[in-house]
N, C-alpha and C positions, 0 to 999 in steps of 0.2 A: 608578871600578870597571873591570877590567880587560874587556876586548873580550870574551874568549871564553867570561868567566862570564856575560855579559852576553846573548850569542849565545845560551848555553847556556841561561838562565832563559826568552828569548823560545820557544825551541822547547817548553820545557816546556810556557808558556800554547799556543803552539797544537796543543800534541797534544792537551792538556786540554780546549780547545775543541773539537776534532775527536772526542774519544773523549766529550763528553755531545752533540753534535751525530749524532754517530751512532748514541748510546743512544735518543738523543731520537727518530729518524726510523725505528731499527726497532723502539721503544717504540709507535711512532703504526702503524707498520703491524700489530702483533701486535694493537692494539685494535679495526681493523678489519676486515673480511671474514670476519667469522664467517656462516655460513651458504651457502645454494645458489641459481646464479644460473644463467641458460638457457644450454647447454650444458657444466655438471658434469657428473660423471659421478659413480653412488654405487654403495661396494661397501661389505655389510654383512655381520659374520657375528653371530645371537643364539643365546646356549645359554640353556637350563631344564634345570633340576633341581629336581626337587619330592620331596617324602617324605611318605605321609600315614600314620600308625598308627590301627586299631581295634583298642580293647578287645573283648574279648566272652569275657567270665567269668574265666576264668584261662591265657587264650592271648590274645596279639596279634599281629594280621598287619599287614606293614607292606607299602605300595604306593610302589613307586618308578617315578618317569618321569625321563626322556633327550632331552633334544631338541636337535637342532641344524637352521636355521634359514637358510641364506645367500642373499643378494638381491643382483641387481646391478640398477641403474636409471639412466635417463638423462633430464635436466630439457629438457623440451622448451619452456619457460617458466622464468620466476624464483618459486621455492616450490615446481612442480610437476612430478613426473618421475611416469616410468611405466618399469614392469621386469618382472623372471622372477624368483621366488624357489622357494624349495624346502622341505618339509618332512619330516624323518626324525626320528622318535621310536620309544621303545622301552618298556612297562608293563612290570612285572614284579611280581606276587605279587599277583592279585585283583581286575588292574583291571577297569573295568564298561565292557561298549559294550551301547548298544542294550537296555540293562538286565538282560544278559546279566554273571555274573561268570566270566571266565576265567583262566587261568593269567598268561595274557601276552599284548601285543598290540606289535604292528608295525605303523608307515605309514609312507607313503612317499608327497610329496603333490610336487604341481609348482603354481604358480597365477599368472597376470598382476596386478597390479594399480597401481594410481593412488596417488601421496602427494601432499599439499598442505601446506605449514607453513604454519598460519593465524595463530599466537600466538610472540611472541618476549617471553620471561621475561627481560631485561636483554640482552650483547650473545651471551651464551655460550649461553643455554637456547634449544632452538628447539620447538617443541609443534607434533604433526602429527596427521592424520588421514589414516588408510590402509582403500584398500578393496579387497579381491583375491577374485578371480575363482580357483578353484580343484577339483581332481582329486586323491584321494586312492587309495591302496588300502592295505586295512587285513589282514593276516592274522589271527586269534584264537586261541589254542593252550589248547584246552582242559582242565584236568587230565586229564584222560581221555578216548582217542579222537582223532581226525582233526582238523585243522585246519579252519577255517572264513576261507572268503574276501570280503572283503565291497568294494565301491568305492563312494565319494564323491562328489557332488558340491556345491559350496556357493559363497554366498555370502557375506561375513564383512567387519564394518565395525569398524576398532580404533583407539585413540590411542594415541598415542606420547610419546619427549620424547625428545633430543641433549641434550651437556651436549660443549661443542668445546673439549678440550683445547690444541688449536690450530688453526688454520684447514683444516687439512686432518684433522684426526683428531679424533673424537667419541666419548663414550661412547653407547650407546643403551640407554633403558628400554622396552618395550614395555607394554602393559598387559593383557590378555584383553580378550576381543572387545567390542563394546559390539552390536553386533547381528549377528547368522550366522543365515543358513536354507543348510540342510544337507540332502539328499536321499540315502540312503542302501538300496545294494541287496544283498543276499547273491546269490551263485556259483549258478547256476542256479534262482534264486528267481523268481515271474512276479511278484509287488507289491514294494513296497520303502515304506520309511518318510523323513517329512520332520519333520525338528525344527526350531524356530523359538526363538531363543532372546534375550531381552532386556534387558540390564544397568542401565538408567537407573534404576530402582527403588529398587536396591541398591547405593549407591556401594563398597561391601567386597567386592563382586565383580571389581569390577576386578584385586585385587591377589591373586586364587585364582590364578594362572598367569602370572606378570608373568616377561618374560624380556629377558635382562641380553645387550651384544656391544659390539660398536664397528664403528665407522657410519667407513669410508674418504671423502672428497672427491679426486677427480681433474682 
């Protein structure tokens, strides 16, 4: 067999070698480090969009919400960070606050809080429990007449779940809340109102206001 075909078959084996050696080792690395370790760092953004229709005789009104959502957090442990996130939504066409029906409703919320991943669903699913601390303000816009202002305050305990595309990028599901107490004042009011509100009864609750984003790792 001549020298250089000879040469030339050797290098094939070991590129071949080299080319599943290297499949192999960034095979093994993509299977690993899914998830968040003490000093990640987490940036998320989550939208909602919801639509709800009533009948009522031979008219339907439809209520539309807006949400967007963004969190940044930093793991001061492995599982557990703590952050700043934000809340901006928009009603439109009849939403209800405070059992009041209005034209439209605006907030604008800011709130600290705490995540723990307590459950890993295989190596991609991560299941978390978030509890935030949080300041709202709400404007109301009534079909008719002046606007009404109202602020927030509350506590709010919810689950989650990540689904990590790859190690550093994640899709996020949120769920609604599993328990909030909410204190709630109108603009020059002397009382104000506290709701208390609690999901475990009801598992089909969860899924009334579930919101969809992706979940960064830095």
């Amino acid at each position: 067999m001549p020298r250089n075909l000879n040469t030339f078959k050797m290098k094939k084996v070991l590129l071949s070698a080299l080319a599943v050696f290297a499949f192999g080792v960034a095979n093994a690395q993509e299977e690993g480090g899914f998830g968040f370790s003490k000093g990640d760092v987490l940036v998320e953004g989550n939208l909602t969009v919801t639509s709800n229709s009533v009948s009522n005789g031979s008219s339907t009104t439809t209520t539309t919400s807006y949400g967007f959502a963004p969190v940044g957090g930093y793991f001061i442990a492995d599982k557990f960070a703590v952050g700043l996130g934000l809340d901006i939504t928009s009603d439109k066409n009849e939403p209800k606050y405070n059992n009041v029906t209005y034209n439209k409703l605006d907030n604008f919320g800011v709130g600290l809080f705490g995540r723990y991943y307590f459950l890993e669903l295989g190596q991609r699913f991560k299941a978390y429990g978030q509890a935030t601390l949080g300041f709202n303000s709400v404007t109301a816009s009534p079909t008719r007449g002046d606007d009404s202002k109202f602020t927030e305050i509350g506590f709010k305990a919810g689950l989650g779940l990540n689904y990590f595309l790859t190690r550093n990028l994640a899709i996020n599901f949120a769920l609604s809340d599993v328990f909030s107490v909410v204190n709630n004042k109108a603009k020059g009011a002397d009382g104000s109102n506290t709701d208390v509100t609690l999901n475990v009864n009801s598992f089909s609750n969860f899924f009334d206001t579930p919101t969809f984003g992706l979940t960064f790792k830095f």
